[in-house]
Structure formats: structure tokens, C-alpha cells
PAROLUM-715034 format. One line per 5 residues: for each residue x, z negated, y negated of C-alpha. Coordinates in pm, 1 decimal, always signed. Layout:
// residues N
X:Z:Y ~ ...
// end
This chain:
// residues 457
+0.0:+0.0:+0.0 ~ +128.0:+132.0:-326.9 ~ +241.0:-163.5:-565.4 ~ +5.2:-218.4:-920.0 ~ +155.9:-236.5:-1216.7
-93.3:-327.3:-1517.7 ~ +13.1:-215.8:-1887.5 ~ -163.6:-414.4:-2223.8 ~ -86.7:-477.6:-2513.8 ~ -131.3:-818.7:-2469.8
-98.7:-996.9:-2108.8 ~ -300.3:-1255.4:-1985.1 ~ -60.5:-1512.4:-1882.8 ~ -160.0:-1769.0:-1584.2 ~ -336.1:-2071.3:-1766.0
-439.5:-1907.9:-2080.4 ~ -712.2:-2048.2:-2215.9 ~ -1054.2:-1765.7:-2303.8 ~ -950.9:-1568.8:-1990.0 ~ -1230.2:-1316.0:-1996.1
-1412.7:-1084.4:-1724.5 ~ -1153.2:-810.3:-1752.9 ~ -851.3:-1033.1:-1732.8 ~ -1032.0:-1227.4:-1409.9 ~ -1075.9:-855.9:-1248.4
-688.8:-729.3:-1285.4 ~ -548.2:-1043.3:-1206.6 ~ -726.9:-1038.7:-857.0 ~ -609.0:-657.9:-842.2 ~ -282.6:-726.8:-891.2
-301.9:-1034.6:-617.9 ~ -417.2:-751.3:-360.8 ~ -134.4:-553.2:-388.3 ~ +129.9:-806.7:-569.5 ~ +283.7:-638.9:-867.5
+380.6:-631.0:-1257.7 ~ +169.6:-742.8:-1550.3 ~ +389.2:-613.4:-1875.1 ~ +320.6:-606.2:-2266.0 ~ +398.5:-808.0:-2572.5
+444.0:-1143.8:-2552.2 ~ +230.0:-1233.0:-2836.5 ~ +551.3:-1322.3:-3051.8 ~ +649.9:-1196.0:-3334.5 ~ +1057.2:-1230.9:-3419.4
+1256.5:-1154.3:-3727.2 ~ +1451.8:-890.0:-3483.3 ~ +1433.8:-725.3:-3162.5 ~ +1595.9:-946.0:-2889.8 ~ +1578.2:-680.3:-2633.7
+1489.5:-949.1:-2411.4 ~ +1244.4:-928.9:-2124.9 ~ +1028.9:-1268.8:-2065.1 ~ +985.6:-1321.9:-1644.8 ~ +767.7:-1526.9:-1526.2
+672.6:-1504.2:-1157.6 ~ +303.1:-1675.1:-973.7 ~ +275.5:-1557.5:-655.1 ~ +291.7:-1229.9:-591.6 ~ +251.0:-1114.3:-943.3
+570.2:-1122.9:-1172.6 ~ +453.8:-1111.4:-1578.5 ~ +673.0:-916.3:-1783.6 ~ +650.2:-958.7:-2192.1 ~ +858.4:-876.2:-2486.3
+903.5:-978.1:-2805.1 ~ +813.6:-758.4:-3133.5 ~ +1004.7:-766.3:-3449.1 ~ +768.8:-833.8:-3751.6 ~ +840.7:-497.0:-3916.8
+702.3:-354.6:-3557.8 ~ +404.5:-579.2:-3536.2 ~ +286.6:-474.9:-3908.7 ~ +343.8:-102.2:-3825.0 ~ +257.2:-80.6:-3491.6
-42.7:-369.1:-3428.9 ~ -146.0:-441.4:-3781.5 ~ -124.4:-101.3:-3922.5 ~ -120.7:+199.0:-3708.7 ~ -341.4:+34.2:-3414.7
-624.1:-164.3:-3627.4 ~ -621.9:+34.1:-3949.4 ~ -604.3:+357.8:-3834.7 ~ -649.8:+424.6:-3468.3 ~ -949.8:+151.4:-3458.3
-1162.9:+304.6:-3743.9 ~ -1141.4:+675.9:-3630.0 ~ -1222.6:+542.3:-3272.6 ~ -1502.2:+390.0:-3421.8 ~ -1647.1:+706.1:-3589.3
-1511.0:+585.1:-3926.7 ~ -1250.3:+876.4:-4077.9 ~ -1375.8:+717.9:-4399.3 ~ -1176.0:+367.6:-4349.1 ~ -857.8:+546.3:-4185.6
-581.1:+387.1:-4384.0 ~ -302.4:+670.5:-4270.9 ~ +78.0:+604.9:-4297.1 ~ +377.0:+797.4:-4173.2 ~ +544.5:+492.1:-4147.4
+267.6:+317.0:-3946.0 ~ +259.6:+600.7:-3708.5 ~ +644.1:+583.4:-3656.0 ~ +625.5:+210.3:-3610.4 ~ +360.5:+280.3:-3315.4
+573.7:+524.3:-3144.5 ~ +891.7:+364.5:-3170.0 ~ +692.5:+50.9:-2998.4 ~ +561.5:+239.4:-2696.2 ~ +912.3:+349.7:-2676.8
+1022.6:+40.0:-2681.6 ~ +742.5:-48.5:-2387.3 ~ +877.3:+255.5:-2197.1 ~ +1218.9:+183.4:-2195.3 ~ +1183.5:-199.0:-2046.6
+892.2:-67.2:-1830.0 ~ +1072.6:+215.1:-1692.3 ~ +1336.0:+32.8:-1529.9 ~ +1108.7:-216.5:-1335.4 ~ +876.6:+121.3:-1179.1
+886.4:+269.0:-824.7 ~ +817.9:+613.7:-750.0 ~ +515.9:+484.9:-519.7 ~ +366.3:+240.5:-803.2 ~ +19.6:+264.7:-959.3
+26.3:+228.6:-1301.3 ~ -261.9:+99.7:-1511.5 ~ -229.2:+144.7:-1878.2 ~ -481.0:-22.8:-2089.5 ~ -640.3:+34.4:-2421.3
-544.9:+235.0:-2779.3 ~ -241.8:+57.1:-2866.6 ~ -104.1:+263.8:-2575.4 ~ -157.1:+625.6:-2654.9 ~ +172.9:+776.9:-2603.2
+311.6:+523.4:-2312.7 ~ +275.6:+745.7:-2021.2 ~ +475.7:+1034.8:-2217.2 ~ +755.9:+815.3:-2320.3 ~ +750.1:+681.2:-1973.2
+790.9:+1059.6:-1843.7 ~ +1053.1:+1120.1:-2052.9 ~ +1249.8:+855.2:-1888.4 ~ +1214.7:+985.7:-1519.6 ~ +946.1:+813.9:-1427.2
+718.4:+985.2:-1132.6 ~ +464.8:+728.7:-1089.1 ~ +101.7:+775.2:-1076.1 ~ -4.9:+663.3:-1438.0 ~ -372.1:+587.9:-1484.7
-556.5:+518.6:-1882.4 ~ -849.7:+395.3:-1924.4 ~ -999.5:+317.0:-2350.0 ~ -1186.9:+49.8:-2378.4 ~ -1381.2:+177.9:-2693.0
-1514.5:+511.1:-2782.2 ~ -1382.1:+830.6:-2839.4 ~ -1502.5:+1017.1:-3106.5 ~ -1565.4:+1376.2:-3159.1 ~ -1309.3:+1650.8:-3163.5
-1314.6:+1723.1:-3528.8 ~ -1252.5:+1360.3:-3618.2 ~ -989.8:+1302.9:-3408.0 ~ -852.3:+1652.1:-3566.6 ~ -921.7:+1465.7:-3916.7
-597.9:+1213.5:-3840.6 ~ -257.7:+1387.9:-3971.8 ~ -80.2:+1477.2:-3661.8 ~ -342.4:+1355.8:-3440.0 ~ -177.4:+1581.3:-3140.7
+146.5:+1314.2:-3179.8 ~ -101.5:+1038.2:-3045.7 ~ -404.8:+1251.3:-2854.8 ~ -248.9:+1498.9:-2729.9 ~ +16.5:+1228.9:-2548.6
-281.2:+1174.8:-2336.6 ~ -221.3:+1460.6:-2086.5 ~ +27.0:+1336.9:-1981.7 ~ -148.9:+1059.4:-1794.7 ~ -242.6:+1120.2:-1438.8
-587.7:+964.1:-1490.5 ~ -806.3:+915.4:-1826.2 ~ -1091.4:+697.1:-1805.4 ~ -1344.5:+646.4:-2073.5 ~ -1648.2:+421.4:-2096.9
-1950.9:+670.3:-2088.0 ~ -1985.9:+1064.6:-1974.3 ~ -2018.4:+1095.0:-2355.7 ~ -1687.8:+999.8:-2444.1 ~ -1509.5:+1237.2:-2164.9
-1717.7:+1493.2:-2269.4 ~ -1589.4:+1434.6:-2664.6 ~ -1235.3:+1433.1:-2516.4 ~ -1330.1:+1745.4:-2318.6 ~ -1406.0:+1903.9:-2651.5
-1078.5:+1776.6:-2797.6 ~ -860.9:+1951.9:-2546.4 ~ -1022.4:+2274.8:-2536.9 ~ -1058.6:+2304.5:-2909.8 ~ -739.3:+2151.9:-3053.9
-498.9:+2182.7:-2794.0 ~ -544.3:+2462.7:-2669.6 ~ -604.1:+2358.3:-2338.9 ~ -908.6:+2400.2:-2059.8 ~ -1171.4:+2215.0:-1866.2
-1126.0:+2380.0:-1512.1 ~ -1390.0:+2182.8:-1364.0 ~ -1601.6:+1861.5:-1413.3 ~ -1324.6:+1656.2:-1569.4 ~ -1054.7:+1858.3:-1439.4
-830.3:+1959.6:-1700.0 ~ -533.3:+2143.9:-1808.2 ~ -355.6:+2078.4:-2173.6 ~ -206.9:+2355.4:-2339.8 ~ +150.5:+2353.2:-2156.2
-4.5:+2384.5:-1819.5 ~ -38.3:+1999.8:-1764.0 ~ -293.2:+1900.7:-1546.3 ~ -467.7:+1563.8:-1502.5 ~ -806.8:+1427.3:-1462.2
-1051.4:+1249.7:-1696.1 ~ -1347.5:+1093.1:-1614.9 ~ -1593.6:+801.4:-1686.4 ~ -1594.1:+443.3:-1585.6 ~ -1890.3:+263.5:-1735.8
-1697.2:-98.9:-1731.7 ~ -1899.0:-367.8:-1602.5 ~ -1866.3:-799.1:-1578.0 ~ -1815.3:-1061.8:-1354.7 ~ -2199.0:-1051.8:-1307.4
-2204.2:-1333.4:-1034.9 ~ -1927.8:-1533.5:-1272.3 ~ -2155.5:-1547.3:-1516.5 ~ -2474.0:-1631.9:-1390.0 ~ -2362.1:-1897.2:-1191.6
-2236.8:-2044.6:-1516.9 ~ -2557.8:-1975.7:-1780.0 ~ -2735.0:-2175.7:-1478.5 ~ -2491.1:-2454.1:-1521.9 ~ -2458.3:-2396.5:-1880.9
-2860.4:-2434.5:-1929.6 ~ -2829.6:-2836.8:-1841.5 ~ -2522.2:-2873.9:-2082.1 ~ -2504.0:-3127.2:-2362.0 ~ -2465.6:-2844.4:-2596.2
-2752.1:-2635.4:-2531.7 ~ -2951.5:-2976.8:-2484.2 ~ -2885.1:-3019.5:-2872.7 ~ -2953.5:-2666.6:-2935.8 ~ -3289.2:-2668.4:-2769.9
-3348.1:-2969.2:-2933.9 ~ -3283.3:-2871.4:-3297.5 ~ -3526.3:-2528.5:-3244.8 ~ -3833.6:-2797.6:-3256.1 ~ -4019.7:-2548.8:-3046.7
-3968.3:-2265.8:-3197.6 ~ -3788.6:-1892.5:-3053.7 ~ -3427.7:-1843.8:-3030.9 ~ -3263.1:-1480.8:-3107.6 ~ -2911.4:-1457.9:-3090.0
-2665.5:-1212.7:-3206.8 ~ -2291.0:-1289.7:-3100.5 ~ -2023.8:-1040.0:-3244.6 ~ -1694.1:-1017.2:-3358.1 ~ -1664.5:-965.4:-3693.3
-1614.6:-639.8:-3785.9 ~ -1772.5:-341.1:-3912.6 ~ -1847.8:-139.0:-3638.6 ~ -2128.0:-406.5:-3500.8 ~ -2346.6:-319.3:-3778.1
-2421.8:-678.7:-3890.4 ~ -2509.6:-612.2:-4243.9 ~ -2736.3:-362.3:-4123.0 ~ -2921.9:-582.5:-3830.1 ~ -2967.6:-845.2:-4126.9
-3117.8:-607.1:-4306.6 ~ -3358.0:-583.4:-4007.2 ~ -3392.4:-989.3:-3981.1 ~ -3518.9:-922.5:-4316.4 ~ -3749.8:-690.4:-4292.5
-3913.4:-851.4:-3971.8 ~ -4000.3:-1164.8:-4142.5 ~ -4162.9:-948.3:-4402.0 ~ -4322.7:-686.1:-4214.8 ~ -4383.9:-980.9:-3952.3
-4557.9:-1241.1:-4157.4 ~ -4737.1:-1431.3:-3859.2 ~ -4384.4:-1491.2:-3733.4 ~ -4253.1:-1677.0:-4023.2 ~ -4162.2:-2034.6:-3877.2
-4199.8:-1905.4:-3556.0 ~ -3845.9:-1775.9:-3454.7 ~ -3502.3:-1887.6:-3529.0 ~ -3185.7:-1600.7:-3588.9 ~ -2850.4:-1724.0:-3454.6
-2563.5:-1500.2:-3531.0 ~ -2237.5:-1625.6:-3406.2 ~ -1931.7:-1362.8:-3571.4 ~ -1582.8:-1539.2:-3474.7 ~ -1401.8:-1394.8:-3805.8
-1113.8:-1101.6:-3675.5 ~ -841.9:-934.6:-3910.1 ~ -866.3:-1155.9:-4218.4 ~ -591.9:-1067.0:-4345.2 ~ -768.1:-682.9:-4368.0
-897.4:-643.0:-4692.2 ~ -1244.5:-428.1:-4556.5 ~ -1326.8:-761.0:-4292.8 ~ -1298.6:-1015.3:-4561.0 ~ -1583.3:-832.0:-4795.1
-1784.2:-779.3:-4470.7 ~ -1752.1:-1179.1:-4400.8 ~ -1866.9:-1217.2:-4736.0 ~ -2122.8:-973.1:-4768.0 ~ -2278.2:-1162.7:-4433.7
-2237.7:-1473.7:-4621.5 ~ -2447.4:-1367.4:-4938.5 ~ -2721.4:-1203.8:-4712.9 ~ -2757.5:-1493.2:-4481.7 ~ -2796.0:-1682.7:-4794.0
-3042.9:-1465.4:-4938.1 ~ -3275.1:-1392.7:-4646.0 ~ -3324.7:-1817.5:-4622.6 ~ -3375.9:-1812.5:-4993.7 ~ -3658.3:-1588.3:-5025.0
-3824.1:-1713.3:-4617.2 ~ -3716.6:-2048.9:-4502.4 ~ -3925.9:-2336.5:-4533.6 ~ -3840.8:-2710.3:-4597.4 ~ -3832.5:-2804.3:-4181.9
-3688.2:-2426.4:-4115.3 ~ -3443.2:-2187.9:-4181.8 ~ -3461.9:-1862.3:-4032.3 ~ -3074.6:-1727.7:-3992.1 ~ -2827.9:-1975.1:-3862.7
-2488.6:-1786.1:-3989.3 ~ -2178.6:-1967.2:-3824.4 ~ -1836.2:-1789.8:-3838.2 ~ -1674.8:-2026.0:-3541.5 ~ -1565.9:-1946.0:-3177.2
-1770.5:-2104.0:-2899.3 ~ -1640.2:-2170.9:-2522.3 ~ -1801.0:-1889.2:-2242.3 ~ -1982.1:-2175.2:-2111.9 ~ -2154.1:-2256.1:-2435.2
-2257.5:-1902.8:-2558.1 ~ -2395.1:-1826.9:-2165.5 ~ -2617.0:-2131.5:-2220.4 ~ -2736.0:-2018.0:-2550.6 ~ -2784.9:-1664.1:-2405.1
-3026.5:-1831.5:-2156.9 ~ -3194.2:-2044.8:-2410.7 ~ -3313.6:-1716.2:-2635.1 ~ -3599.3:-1523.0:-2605.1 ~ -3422.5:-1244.9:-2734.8
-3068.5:-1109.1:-2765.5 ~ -2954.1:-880.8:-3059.5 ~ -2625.2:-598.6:-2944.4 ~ -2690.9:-367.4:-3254.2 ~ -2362.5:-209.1:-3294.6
-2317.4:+146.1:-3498.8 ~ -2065.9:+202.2:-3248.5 ~ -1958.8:+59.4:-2937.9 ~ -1768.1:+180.3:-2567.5 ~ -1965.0:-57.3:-2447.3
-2045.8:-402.5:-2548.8 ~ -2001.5:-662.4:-2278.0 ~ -2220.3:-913.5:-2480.8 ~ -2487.5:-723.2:-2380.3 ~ -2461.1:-759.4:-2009.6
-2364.8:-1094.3:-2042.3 ~ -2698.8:-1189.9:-2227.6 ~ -2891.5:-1008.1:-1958.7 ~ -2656.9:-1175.3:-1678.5 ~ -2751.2:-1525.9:-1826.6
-3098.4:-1544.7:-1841.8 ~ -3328.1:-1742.7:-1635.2 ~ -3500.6:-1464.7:-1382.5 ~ -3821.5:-1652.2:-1353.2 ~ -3890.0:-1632.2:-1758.2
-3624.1:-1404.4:-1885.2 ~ -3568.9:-1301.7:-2247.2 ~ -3551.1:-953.7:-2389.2 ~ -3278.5:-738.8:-2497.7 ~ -3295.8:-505.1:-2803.5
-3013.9:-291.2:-2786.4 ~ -2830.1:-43.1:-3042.3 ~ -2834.6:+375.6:-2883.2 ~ -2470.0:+363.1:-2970.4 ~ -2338.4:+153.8:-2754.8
-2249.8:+268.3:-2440.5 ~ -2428.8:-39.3:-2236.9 ~ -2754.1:+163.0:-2369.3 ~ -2646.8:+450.8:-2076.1 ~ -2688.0:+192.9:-1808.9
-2961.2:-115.3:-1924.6 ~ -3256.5:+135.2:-1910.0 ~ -3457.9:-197.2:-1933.7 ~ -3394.0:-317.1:-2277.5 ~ -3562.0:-205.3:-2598.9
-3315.6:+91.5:-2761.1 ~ -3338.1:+106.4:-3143.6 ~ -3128.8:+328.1:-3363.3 ~ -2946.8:+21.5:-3565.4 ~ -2968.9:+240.0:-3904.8
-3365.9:+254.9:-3902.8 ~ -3376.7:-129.9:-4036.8 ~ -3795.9:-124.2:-4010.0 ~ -3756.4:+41.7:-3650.1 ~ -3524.0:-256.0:-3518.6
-3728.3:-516.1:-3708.2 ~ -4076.3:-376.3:-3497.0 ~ -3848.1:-389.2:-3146.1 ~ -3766.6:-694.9:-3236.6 ~ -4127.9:-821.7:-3296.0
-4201.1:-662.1:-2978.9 ~ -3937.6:-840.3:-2794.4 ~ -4111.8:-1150.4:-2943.2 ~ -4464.8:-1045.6:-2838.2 ~ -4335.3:-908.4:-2507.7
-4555.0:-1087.8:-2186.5 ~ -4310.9:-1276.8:-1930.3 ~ -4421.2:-1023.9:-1637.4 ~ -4284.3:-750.1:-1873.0 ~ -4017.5:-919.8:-1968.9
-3921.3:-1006.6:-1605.2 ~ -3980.8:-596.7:-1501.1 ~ -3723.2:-516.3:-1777.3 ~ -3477.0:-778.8:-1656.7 ~ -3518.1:-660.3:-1299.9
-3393.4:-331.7:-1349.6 ~ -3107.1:-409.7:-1519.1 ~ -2938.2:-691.0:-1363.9 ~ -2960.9:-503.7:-1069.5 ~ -2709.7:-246.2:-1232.7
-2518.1:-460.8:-1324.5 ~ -2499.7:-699.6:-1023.0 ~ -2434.7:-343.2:-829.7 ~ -2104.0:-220.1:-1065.5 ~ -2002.9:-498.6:-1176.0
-1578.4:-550.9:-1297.6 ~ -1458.2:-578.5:-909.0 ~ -1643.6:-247.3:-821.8 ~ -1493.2:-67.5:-1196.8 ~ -1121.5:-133.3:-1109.3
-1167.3:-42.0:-775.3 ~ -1336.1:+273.6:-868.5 ~ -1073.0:+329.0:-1120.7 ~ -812.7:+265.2:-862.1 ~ -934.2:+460.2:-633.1
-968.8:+802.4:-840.3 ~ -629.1:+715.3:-955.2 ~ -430.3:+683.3:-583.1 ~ -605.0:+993.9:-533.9 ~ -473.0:+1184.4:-807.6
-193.4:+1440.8:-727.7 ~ +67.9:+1236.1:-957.9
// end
């Protein structure tokens, strides 16, 4: 069996705390086969040390390095998150574009290459994880390396022409082919990248995601709706549901509804927009005035970006407004907090609401909103409004799909949500969790894998 080797940008060390579904799924990949974990360590250094961290659990040896601070602000802080995230996102109109930047991210992945390289086997499977990676597999290449190497993006791909909008885009996109395997979240998102070869590379589609760039490379690309540790999590929303914390929770609602909305904060989960739907339910919605409570919960990303500090505030001046002009002297409507909560708390609160809120403008996915589903109470489940752009809206047939820019269309779904009997509400769950019980993050890696070993490398 062919050794795994797992590439991030960051690695999830043994005993870090907030160990998510993703990391839980890799790690018992990588105990399957034994293998190599590698990225950055997390550190930033006033130089390069050239030094490779080891650290060894079993049959999985962790491998991390160090960056310099001039490489973390060009490579992570600049080229990654402010321009490689917004034009993933659909947003050419945030790209903040720097030559400098873009160096910076090559000469990292070079970097990445160079310790990686000398670790690989000609029989490894490499897994290569996420945008901050573009160009890995190609620097890898250049160094001998014969490897299968398997990509898979974590959050959308846009379409050709904006990708063709970023200056020199085929430095970073067109690095892509030379990957053995590309993976993408939805068929919408291969079929983008389809569109992206074949129109600004030069290259063909020889068959359903079967492709050839412009030199005569050929790989494959193909879709890999990610899914979570489904039977993780409802085991602990059902544990959760007796906790202290949502005791005090339950408590403090005084009978009344809970929605909940649980984002990072950042622009591409539409938040100013969905309050602008909270809004316009409670006044399109009188008869539910008092009757339901809005939790959002946005753990606060990138401060130090300039565009993610006026979206915290803008949140913090509607919030404000909406309970100005609706809540009462025993109620306030949106509950606004800006904090991180353990899994274990937020699964509890998941169960505890009647209705969950995923209304990105653009997602791959959005795990959030098969967690909520995963966490709720079978018998007397709550109801999911979901955003069309995200790419859990290809797979949860059952929820309620509103387009998250028609602010009166998401504030009716969400009254029906409200309204919505148990039996249908139960129906809807049904259908869903059954998806995602069925590919859940064990059956996506093994998928992945699986296409991958069988790739011609």
C-alpha cells in the first residue's frame, strides 16, 4: 500500500485544540497507511531557518517549517487572503493585486517543494490541500518528483473570465495541470475550471473531466462534494442538548424561537445582507414580533484587513439598529456576539433552534450547514434556510433555498421555516441527513483517494 503524504498550509498537530471534521478524517487516513503531514508551522521568524520541525506519533511523522515575516505578509497575508481569496469568492472587485505578493507566494511553495521533495517516494500519494497551494505540485515536478499528486480546493472556483481578470493568472491557474488529480467541491466548480482550460490555456476537455492543458499535460478533475463527521456530530448535539450551556440558553429564550446564524466573519457570508432580511421579517412579519429570537455568532477573522474591520462594524451598527426600531423591554430580537464557542456548545445551540440561517453569497460548501442539520433532534427537528450559492444547496434538497440578495424573499423562507408543521419539518430533515450520513468525511477522502491511486501519475 502506497504511503500518504498530506500537504496544508497549516498542519493539525496531535493535541491541538478546535480539531475539526476535516482534520479528524486525514489524520485517520494517514493512520491507515502511516505517512507525512507537512506545512507551516504556524511561526512566523525574523529569517528563514531552513529548518524542518519532526515530530513523530505513531505511524505518522509531522513535518513543519518556519516562515520568515516578509514571507508570511506576502505569501499568507497578502497574496493568499487578499487576492487569491476574493477572486475565489467571485469578488474581482476586492482583489488587492501585487507583484510582490505574487512573488512572495511562489517563492513559498518553493520553499514547500524543496523540503517536501526530499522526504517523497516515487510510490507516495500526495494530498495537497487548499489555495495557498496553487503552484506546489509544479515546483515539486521541477524537482524530480514522480509521485502521484492529488488537489483538492476547499472553496469555489469562479468563472473563466474572472480568473482571466488576475494579472498573470496562468502563473497560479495554470500550475494546476500539473497535478495528477483536481478536486473541487460541486460539478459547478469543475465545470468553471473546465471553461478555464479550454478558453485561456489553450487546452481541451477530452472527456467528462478528462483534460489536457495546452503543452499536452494530461490530468483529471473532478468533483468531491466534501462532507462531515456526521455520526461525530450527532452523537455530540445529543450530549450537547443536556449541557449547562444550552440549559442557560434555553433558559434565557423565555419560550420563545431560536434562529441561529454562525459564520466567520467575512464578506463572502453575506451577513449584512441576511440582516437586512432579519429586518425585513419582523416588518413584513408583524405577528412574529416577540416571538423569535436571532442569534448570530461571527468569530471576527483578518482584523488586521482593512475591508473585515468595516464589515464588523457595519454588523455592529445594524444589529444595533434592527433592536432599536423592534425590540421590546423583556426582548431583543438579534443577539450579535463576535466570540468563538467550543463544537460542543454551538452543536447544542444548533439543536436548540428552530431554524438555522447558511446565507452565504458564495460558498464551496459550508459545513455549518450540515452540521446544523446533523444536530438536530429527529423527533422535532428544526428547519434549514439555505443560500443557492453555496455548494451544500447541490446536496440538502430538503432545506428551504433562497437567493441571499432578494432580502424580502429570505425574510418569507424564513417565516415559513417558523410556520413550518413538525411532520414537515421532520420530511425535510429525513432526506437530508440521510445524504449526509451516506457521504459523509470518511467516504470523501476515500473517494478522493481512490480516483487519485487510480490516476496514471
Amino acid at each position: 500500500m502506497s504511503r500518504l503524504v498530506v500537504v496544508s498550509n497549516r498542519v493539525a498537530l496531535p493535541g491541538a485544540s478546535q480539531s475539526g471534521g476535516l482534520a479528524t478524517a486525514l489524520d485517520a487516513a494517514l493512520k491507515e497507511t502511516g505517512g507525512l503531514w507537512f506545512g507551516w508551522s504556524g511561526k512566523v521568524a525574523r529569517a528563514h531557518s531552513g529548518e524542518v520541525h519532526r515530530e513523530a506519533h505513531g505511524e505518522i511523522t509531522y513535518l513543519t517549517v518556519d516562515l520568515s515575516r516578509e514571507d508570511y505578509e506576502g505569501y499568507y497575508n497578502g497574496f493568499a487572503n487578499r487576492t487569491l481569496w476574493p477572486l475565489l469568492h467571485f469578488r474581482l472587485d476586492l482583489v488587492d493585486y501585487n507583484a510582490m505578493t505574487q512573488a512572495a507566494y511562489r517563492g513559498v511553495n518553493a520553499l514547500f517543494a524543496e523540503k517536501l521533495a526530499k522526504e517523497l517516494r516515487d510510490d507516495d500519494i500526495v494530498w495537497v490541500h487548499d489555495y495557498h497551494l496553487f503552484p506546489l505540485a509544479q515546483e515539486l515536478r521541477k524537482r524530480g518528483v514522480r509521485a502521484r499528486i492529488g488537489f483538492f480546493l476547499h472553496v469555489p472556483f469562479p468563472s473563466a473570465d474572472i480568473v482571466a481578470g488576475l494579472p498573470h493568472h496562468e502563473k497560479t491557474f495554470g500550475a494546476l495541470s500539473s497535478y495528477d488529480l483536481v478536486g473541487f467541491q460541486t460539478e459547478r466548480d469543475l465545470e468553471r475550471f473546465q471553461d478555464y482550460i479550454r478558453l485561456f490555456r489553450g487546452g481541451r476537455v477530452a472527456g467528462q473531466g478528462d483534460l489536457r492543458d495546452h503543452d499536452g499535460r494530461q490530468f483529471v478533475a473532478a468533483a468531491f462534494p466534501i462532507g462531515i463527521d456526521a455520526a461525530a456530530i450527532e452523537s455530540l448535539a445529543a450530549t450537547a442538548a443536556r449541557s449547562p450551556v444550552t440549559k442557560r440558553m434555553h433558559a434565557s429564550l423565555n419560550g420563545r424561537a431560536l434562529a441561529i446564524g454562525v459564520d466567520r466573519l467575512d464578506y463572502s457570508k453575506g451577513l449584512p445582507e441576511r440582516f437586512r432580511a432579519i429586518e425585513r421579517f419582523f416588518e413584513r412579519h408583524a405577528d412574529q414580533r416577540g416571538k423569535m429570537t436571532y442569534l448570530q455568532i461571527a468569530p471576527v477573522s483578518r482584523g488586521g484587513v482593512a475591508s473585515y474591520r468595516a464589515l464588523r462594524r457595519e454588523l455592529e451598527q445594524y444589529a444595533g439598529h434592527i433592536n432599536g426600531a423592534h425590540a421590546e423591554p423583556d426582548w431583543t430580537p438579534v443577539r450579535y456576539v463576535n466570540r468563538t464557542y467550543p463544537h460542543p456548545a454551538l452543536t447544542g445551540f444548533y439543536r436548540l433552534s428552530r431554524m438555522g440561517l447558511v446565507t452565504p453569497l458564495r460558498d464551496g460548501m459550508n459545513l455549518v450547514a450540515k452540521e446544523y442539520v446533523a444536530s438536530q433532534d429527529g423527533d422535532d427537528p428544526g428547519a434549514l434556510v439555505l443560500s443557492i450559492f453555496a455548494g451544500a444547496a447541490r446536496e440538502l434538497d430538503g432545506a428551504l433555498l433562497v437567493n441571499p440578495f432578494d432580502s424580502d424573499g429570505v425574510s418569507d423562507a424564513i417565516a415559513a421555516a417558523m410556520a413550518m408543521p413538525r411532520e414537515a419539518r421532520r420530511e425535510r430533515w429525513q432526506s437530508m441527513i440521510a445524504r449526509i450520513r451516506e457521504y459523509d468525511i470518511h467516504a470523501w477522502r476515500k473517494d478522493f483517494l481512490k480516483t487519485l491511486a487510480a490516476t496514471r501519475g
